[in-house]
N, C-alpha and C positions, 0 to 999 in steps of 0.2 A: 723678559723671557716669556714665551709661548707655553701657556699651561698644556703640558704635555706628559702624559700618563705611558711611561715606558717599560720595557720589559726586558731585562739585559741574558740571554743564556739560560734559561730556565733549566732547569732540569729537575725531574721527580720519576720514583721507583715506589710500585708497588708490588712489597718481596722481590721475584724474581723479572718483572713485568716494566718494563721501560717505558711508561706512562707520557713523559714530556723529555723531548732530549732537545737542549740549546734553542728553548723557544723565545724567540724576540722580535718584537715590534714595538710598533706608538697606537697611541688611541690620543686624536690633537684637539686642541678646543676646536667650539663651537662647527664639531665635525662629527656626524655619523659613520662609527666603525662597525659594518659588518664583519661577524665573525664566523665561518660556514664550515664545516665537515661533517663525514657519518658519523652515527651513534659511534662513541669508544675511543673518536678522533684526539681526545685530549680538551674538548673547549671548556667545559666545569672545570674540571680540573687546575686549568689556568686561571680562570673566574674566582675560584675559592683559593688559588692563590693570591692573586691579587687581594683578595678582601681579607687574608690573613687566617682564612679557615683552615687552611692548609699550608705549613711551610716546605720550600722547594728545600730539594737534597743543594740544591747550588743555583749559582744566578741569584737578578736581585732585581727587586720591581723599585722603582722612580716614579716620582711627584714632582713635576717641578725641579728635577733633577737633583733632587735629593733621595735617598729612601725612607721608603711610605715608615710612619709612627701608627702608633696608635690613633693617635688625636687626629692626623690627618685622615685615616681609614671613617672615622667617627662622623665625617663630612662627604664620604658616597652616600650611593644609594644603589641597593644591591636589591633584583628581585632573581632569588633562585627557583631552579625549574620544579624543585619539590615546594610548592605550595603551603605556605606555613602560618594561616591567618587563624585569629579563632573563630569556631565555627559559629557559635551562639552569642557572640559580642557583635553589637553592631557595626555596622560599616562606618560611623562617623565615630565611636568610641573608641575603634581601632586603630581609625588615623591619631586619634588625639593624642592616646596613650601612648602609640609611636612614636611619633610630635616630642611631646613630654620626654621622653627618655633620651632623644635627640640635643635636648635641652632650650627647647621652645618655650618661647612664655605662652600662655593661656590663650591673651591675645592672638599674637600669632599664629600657634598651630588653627584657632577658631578658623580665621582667616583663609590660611593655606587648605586649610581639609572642605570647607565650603568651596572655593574654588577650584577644585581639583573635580570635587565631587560634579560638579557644575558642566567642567569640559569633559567627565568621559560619562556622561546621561547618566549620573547616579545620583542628582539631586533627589529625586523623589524614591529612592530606594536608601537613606542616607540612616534614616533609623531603624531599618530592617534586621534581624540579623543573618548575616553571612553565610549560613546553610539553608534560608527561604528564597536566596539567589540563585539565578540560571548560572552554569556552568563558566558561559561570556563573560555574566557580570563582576562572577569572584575575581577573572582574570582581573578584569576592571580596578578592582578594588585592591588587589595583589599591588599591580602598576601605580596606584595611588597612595600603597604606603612604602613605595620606595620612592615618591616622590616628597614627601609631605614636609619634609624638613630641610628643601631648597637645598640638595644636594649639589655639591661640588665637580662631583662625575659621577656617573650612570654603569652600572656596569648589571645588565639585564639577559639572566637565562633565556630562550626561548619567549617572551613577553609576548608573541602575535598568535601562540596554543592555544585552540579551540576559540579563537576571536573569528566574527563572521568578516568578509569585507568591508562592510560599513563603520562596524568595532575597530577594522584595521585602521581605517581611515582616521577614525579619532582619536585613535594611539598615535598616530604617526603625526598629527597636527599637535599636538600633547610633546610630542617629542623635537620637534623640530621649534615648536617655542621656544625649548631649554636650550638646545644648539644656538638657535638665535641670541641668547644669551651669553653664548659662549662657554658651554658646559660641555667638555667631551663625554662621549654617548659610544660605550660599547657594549652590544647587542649579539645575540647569535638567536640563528631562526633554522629553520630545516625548509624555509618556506623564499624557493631563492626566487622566486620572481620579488618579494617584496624586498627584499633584502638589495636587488637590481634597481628597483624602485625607487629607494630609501638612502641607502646607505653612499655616503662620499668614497671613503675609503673601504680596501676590503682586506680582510685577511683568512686566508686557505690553510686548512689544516688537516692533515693523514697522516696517519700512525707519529701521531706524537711529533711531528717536526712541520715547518713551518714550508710550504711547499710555494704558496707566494701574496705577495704584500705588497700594496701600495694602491693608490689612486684608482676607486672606478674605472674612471677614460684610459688610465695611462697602463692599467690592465689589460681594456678593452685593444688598447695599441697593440702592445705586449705579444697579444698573442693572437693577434688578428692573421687570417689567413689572405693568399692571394686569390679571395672566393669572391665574387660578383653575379650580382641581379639583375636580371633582364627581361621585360616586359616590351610587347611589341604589339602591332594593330592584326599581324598574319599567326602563322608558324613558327615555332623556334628551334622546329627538326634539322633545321641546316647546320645547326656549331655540332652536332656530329662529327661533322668534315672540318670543323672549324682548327686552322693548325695551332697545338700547345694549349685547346680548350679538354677540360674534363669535367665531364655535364655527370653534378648532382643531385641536382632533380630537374624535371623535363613535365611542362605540365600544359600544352598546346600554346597559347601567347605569351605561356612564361616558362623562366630556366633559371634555373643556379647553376653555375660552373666553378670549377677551377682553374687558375692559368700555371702552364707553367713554366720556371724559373727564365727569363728573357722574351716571354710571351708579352706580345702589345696589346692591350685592354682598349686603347683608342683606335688599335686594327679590327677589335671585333665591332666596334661600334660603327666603326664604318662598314661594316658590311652589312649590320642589322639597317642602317640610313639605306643602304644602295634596296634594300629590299622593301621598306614604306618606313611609315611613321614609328619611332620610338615612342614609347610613353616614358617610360623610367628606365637608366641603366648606372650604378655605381658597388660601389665596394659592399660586401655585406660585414658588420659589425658584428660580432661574434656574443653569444651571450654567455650571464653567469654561468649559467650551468651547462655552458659548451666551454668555458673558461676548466669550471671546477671538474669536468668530466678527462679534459686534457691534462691538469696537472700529477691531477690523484690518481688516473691510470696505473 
């Protein structure tokens, strides 16, 4: 069976306030899930379900299609968006002692906290303590001790907060190690180009319900429009006239259009041919956050 981390029906209230209603998805091995909504969307909320910080009013989370234990929960690796390292212990003592309570041998944790330390550039920042660190590097170090005990699945707040791009860069090479491993990886960012980037699968979330789910591309399908780009060597003032075009941006050798419904996409190209050289003309692919801005409407 496919280690696959599921979510069956969720629901949670807080007091009067309908927090999570019938949230479910997967998070599948050696697969990055992005997890996207505003502030308030419900994604902690789900997260500290999962990790057992919080119990649902109903629904049931699955490992391996069983439901999660303790023991099992004791084998993620959770980094939450409130920040919780000590401040004046150092960065190698922290993973240790992390390590250590994970139930690492000495060995071991030595091992895993040196190499960790290693790919996110905190080798030479390793006996520092934690509040002599740039804002980046605590992320840094946060990210390292949810990793340090060769976690099972990844289940990571916000993890790319206040990371520069370069930073992002070597979180995400860091992270896609462990997918290569076969470790499912669920993640939530506010930062959707990375998340576009990064992530395999994706899951959308507004007011507490699950608005849509499933594969990057098969997203990108989903909800792809009949919109098309066109670059040419002249003018592009002509699909004005153009019959069943509706021009969304118009920028002198190039045009975004729409077609519509029975409109021939091969009849505009031909008429762009009959006029000189095309450079490029195909489907436009829609992105995350024309994805995310269309469902959560």
């Amino acid at each position: 069976m496919s280690k696959v981390l599921h979510l069956e029906a969720i629901n949670r209230r807080f007091g009067d306030r309908q927090v999570l209603q019938d949230v479910t998805f997967d998070v599948v091995a050696g697969r990055m899930t992005g997890f996207v909504g505003a502030n308030g969307a419900g994604k902690t909320t789900s997260m500290r379900i999962i990790l057992g910080v919080l119990a649902p009013d109903s629904g049931e989370v699955t490992w391996q299609g069983s439901p999660l234990t303790r023991e099992d929960r004791r084998r993620f690796g959770y980094m939450p968006e409130e920040r919780g390292l000590y401040p004046k212990m150092s960065v190698r003592d922290q993973l240790t002692y992390l390590g250590r309570l994970h139930g690492l041998t000495a060995a071991a944790v030595r091992r895993n906290a040196d190499e960790l330390l290693e790919w996110l550039s905190l080798g030479q920042r390793a006996d520092d303590p934690l509040e002599q660190l740039s804002l980046g590097n605590q992320q840094r170090a946060q990210i390292a001790a949810a990793l340090v005990h060769d976690p099972e699945v990844l289940v990571l707040d916000e993890p790319f907060s206040g990371l520069d791009p370069l930073a992002v860069d070597t979180v995400v090479g860091v992270l896609r190690e462990r997918t290569a491993r076969g470790v499912p990886v669920l993640f939530s960012s506010h930062q959707l180009d990375v998340v576009e980037r990064l992530c395999d699968d994706l899951v959308i979330i507004a007011g507490g319900t699950i608005r849509a789910a499933g594969s990057r591309d098969g997203l990108r399908d989903q909800f792809a429009l009949p919109r098309y780009a066109l670059r040419v060597d002249g003018d592009t003032g002509w699909l004005r006239d153009q019959p069943g075009v509706s021009l969304v941006d118009l920028d002198g050798d190039r045009a975004v259009f729409d077609l519509a419904a029975g409109a021939d996409d091969q009849a505009v190209l031909r008429a762009a041919l009959s006029r000189g050289p095309v450079r490029s003309f195909g489907p436009v692919t829609p992105s995350l956050a024309e994805i995310f801005r269309e469902v959560t409407r």
